[in-house]
N, C-alpha and C positions, 0 to 999 in steps of 0.2 A: 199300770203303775203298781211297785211293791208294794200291800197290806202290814205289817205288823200284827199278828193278831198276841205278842207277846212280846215286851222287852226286855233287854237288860239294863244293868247300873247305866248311869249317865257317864260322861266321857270325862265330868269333874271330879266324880264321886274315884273312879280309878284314877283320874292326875292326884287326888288328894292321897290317897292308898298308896302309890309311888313314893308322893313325897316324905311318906312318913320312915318309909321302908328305904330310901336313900341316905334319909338322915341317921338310922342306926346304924347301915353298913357302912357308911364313911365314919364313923367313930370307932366302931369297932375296925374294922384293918387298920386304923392308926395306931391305935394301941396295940394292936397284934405287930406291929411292926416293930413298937417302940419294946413294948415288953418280948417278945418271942414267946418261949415254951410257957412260959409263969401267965401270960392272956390267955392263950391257946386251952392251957388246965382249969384257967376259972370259967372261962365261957363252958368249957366241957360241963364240968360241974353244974354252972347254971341253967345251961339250955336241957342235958340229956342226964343228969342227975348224972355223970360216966366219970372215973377216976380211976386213973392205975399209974404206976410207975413209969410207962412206955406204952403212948399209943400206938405203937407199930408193932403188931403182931409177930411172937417167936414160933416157926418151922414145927412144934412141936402142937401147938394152937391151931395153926391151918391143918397140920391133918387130922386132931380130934374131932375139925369142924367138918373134914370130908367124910371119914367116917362114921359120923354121928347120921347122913343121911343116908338113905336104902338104894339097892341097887337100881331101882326105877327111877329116880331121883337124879340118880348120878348118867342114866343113860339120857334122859330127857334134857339135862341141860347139854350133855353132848351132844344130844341130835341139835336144837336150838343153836350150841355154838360151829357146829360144822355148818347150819345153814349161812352162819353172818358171814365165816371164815370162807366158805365160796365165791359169794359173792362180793367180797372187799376182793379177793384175788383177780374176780374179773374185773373188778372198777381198777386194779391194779396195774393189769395187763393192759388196760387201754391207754396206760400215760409210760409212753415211752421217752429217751432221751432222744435227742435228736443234734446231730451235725453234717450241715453244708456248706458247700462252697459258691457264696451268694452271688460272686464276683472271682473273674482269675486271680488268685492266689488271696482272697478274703473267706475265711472260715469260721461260721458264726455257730453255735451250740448253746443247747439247754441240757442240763441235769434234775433231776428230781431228788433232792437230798432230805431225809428225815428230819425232822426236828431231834436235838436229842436226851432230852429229857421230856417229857407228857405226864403232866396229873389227869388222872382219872375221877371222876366224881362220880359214885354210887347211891342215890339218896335211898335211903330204908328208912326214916322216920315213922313215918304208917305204915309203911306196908316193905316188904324184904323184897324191892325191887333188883332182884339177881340181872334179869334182861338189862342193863346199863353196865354193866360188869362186861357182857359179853359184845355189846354195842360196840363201848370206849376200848376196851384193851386191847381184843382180839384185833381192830379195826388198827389199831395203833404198830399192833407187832406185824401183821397184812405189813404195814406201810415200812417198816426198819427199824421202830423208834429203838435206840440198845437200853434205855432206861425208863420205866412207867410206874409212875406209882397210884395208887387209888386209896381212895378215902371213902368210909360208908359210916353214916353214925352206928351208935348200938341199938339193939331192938330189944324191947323185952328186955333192957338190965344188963344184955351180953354182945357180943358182938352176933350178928345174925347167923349162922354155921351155912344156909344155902347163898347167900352171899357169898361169905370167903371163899369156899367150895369154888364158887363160878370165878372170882376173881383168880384163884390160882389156879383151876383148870386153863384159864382164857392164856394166862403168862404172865403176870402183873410179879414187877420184881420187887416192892416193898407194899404190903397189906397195910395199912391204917386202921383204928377205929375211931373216928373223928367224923363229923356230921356239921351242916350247917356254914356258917362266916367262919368259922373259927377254920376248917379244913380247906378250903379257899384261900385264905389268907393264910395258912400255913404251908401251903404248897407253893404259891405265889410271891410270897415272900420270902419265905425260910425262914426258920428259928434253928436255936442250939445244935436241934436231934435231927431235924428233918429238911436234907438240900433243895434250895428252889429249885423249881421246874421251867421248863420254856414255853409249854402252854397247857393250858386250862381246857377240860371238855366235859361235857355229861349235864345232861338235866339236873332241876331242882327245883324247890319253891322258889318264891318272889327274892327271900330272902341271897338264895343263891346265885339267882340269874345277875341279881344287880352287883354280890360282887363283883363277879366276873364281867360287870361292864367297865364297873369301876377301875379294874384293873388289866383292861384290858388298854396296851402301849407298853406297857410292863412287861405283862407277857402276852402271848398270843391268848386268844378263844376260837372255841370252833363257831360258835354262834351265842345268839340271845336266844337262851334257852328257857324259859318260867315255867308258870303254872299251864299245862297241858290244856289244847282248844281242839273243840272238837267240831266238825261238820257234818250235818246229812244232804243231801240233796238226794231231791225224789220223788218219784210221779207215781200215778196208783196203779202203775204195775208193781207191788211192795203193801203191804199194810202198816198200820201204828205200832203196832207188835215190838216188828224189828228195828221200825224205825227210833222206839222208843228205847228199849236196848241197847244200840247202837248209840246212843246218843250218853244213857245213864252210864255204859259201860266205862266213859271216859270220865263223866261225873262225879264217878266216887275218887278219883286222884284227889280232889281235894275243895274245899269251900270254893273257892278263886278260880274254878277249873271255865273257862265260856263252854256253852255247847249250843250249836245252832242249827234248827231244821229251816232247809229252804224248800219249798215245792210250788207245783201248780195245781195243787190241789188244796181246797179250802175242806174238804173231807176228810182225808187222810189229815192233813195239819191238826183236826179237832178229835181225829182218833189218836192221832198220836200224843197229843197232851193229857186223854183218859189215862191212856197204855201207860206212861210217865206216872201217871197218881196211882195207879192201881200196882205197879212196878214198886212204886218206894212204898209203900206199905209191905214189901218182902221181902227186899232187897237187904240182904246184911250190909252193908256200907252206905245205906240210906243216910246216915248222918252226917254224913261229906257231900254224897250225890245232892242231896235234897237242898242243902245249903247253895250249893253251884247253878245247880233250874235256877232257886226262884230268884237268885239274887242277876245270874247271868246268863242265865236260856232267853232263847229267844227263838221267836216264831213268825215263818215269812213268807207270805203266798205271793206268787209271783202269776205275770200275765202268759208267761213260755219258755223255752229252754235259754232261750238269747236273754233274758234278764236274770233269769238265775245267775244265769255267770256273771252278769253285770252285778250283779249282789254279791256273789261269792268270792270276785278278785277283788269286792272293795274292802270285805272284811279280811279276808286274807289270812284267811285260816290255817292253822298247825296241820289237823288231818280233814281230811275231804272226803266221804265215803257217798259215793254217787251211785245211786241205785235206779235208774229210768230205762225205757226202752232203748235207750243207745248213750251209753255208759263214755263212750270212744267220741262221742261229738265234746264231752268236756275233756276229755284228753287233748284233743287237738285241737280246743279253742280256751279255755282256762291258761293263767300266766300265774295268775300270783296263789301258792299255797304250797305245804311244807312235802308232802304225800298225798298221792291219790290213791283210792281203795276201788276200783272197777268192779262194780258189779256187785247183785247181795251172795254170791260163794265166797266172797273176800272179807277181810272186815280192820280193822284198826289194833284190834287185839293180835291178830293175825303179825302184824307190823311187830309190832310190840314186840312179844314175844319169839315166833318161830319162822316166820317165810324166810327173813335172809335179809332185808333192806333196813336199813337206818333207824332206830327208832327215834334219835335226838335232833330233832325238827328245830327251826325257827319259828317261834311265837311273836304275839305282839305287833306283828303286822312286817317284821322282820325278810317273810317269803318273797316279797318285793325286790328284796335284793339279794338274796340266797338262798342258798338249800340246806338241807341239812348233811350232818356229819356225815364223813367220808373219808376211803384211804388217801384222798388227795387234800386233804387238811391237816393231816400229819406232816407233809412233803412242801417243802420249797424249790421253787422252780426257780435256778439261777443260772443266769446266762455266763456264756464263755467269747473268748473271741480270740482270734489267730489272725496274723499275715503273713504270709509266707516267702513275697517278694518285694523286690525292689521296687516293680512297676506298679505292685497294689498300695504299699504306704504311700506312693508320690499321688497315684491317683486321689485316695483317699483325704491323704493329708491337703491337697491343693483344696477341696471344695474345703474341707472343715476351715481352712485358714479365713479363707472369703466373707465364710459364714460367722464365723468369730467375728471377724473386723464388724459385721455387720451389726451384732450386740455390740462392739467394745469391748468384750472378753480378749482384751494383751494376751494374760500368762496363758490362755486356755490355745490361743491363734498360734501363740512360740511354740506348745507342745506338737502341733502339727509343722510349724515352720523347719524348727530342728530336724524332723526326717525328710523334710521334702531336698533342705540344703546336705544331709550327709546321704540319703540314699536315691534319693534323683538326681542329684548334682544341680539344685537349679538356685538359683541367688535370688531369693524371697525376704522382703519387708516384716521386721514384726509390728504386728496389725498396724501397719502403716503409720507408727509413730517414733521408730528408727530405725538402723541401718543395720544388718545382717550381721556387719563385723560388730557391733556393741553386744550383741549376742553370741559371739560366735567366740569358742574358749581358743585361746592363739597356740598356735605350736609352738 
């Protein structure tokens, strides 16, 4: 049976945290709704001290902002966005359109159509998270979107310059400097300056995720994106080291961040929580990581590799980073989690940043029912439908009639009646409750 030898908050202590945090966000988008640009500029003010005439960024601003960084700078997020930009074209290449001929002369088809408008969300509040720049847009314009816009609050007093950088490198056709409920709900909604969008995507705080729940029927989401969770899983082929690393790595995102080691090792579990104490005593972002352990780490020894899993798809972690003698048995027996990290050559950061896969995961236990961001969430798959002859509407149209009559769907049973009588020639009942000729328009 699983040990705990460390928990986190209780399951109330987070429904309470939620509640409080739904209750601001549904106040605020109502006002955002009701007032437009004049909300949008006091919440700026309140939340990021930010004020300007136009938070949408002029031509002349994005390239002082690319400028201002050095040539290494400018090649690294290239390298970074040509990895995403590969790999969205192959997750691209796999969704093709498709039409066949199901039946003689029934021809049925799907399309893959863009959404066409996509807000982007870039958070930089702490830290000048660029990598969501390159996530969201790049993944966007892979997909066709012709219109993206993105939002990133300001850092430091200004708008972030490696931010904008990567948002206009990636394609992004209107810049924002707007952060928080207030750029959500101005993307989502629309005000005065700035046209609504068709869906919402990109990580954020709590703050952001639940907009975008709120709001989501309105417009589309890519997912339930929050506060970053992290996983280790790991047997004492590995030490506490990395495993502790590996874990604080994600930690420092922010107070609310989970981070959970699972192993079958009651060893390594008690080296890894030194490695942890000894790690935040050096750690520059110890002030967020350390807040995250102690309130949401958690520690878990398990009896073998078949429970771990049993532990790890119940929590159902954002990132998974499995570091045991066979890395590939939770590949192929694990269901619920957002990314897996195989192996200790790999890592989360890795994700993050540079490999080329997704980094905007589903949290919150969300991995159950999906994955994360992808060229295929920009895209809607809409069906088509053809007949071609006479003998496939008659065919068709007889069963649908039958089957009408069968709910009592009249008007739905006359739609198929009508072609069966003008292109089969055959004298059919509407749904059996009159006669051909009361439907039938006279010469």
């Amino acid at each position: 049976m699983a040990k705990w030898l460390k928990r986190g908050a209780t399951a109330q202590t987070k429904k309470d945290q939620d509640r409080k945090v739904r209750d601001i966000v549904e106040s605020t988008l109502d006002d955002i709704e009701q007032r437009g640009d004049v909300a949008v500029r006091e919440l700026s003010i309140k939340f990021d001290n930010w004020d300007r005439d136009s938070y949408r960024l002029s031509d002349r601003e994005i390239q002082d902002a690319i400028d201002s960084l050095t040539a290494q700078n400018l090649k690294d997020i290239e390298f970074a966005q040509t990895q995403v930009r590969n790999f969205a074209q192959i997750q691209r290449a796999s969704m093709t359109d498709v039409e066949v001929e199901t039946l003689p002369g029934v021809i049925l088809g799907h399309k893959n159509l863009p959404v066409n408008a996509a807000g982007c969300y870039v958070p930089g509040g702490k830290y000048p998270l660029l990598a969501s720049a390159h996530m969201s847009v790049i993944t966007a314009k892979v997909a066709g979107v012709p219109r993206i816009v993105t939002c990133a609050p300001p850092f430091n007093g200004k708008p972030a310059p490696a931010i904008v950088a990567a948002q206009a490198m990636a394609g992004a056709d209107e810049i924002y400097a707007l952060g928080g409920i207030q750029a959500i709900g101005a993307m989502a909604l629309g005000t005065e300056t700035i046209a609504p969008v068709d869906m919402l995507v990109g990580p954020g705080n709590a703050f952001v995720a639940e907009a975008k729940r709120q709001l989501f029927g309105r417009v589309g989401i890519d997912l339930f994106a929050g506060p970053t969770e992290t996983m280790v899983i790991a047997d004492e082929t590995v030490d506490g080291e990395i495993c502790a690393t590996d874990l604080l790595g994600q930690a420092e995102h922010g107070p609310d961040s989970p981070c959970v080691l699972i192993t079958t090792s009651e060893a390594l579990a008690k080296d890894t929580m030194a490695e942890i104490e000894r790690l935040l005593k050096i750690l520059p972002t110890a002030e967020y990581a350390r807040k995250a352990w102690d309130t949401f780490g958690e520690v878990i020894v398990c009896e073998d590799e078949d429970e771990m899993i049993k532990v790890a798809d119940e929590i159902a972690s954002e990132h998974v980073q499995v570091m045991t003698k066979n890395p590939d048995y939770f590949l192929e027996n694990m269901s619920n989690y957002g990314a897996l990290f195989l192996g200790p050559r790999t890592n989360v950061a890795y994700g993050d940043k540079t490999i080329g896969t997704n980094h905007t995961l589903p949290t919150k236990k969300a991995c159950r029912y999906t994955g994360g961001l992808w060229v295929g969430k920009f895209l809607k798959t809409c069906t088509y439908q053809r007949i071609t002859t006479d003998e496939a509407t008659t065919l068709i149209g007889e069963y649908c009639s039958r089957l009408c009559a069968l709910e009592g769907f009249a008007g739905h049973g006359e739609q198929a009646n009508i072609r069966v009588r003008r292109y089969g020639k055959r004298n059919v009942p509407y749904a059996g409750v009159a006669t051909p000729s009361e439907f039938t328009k006279a010469d």
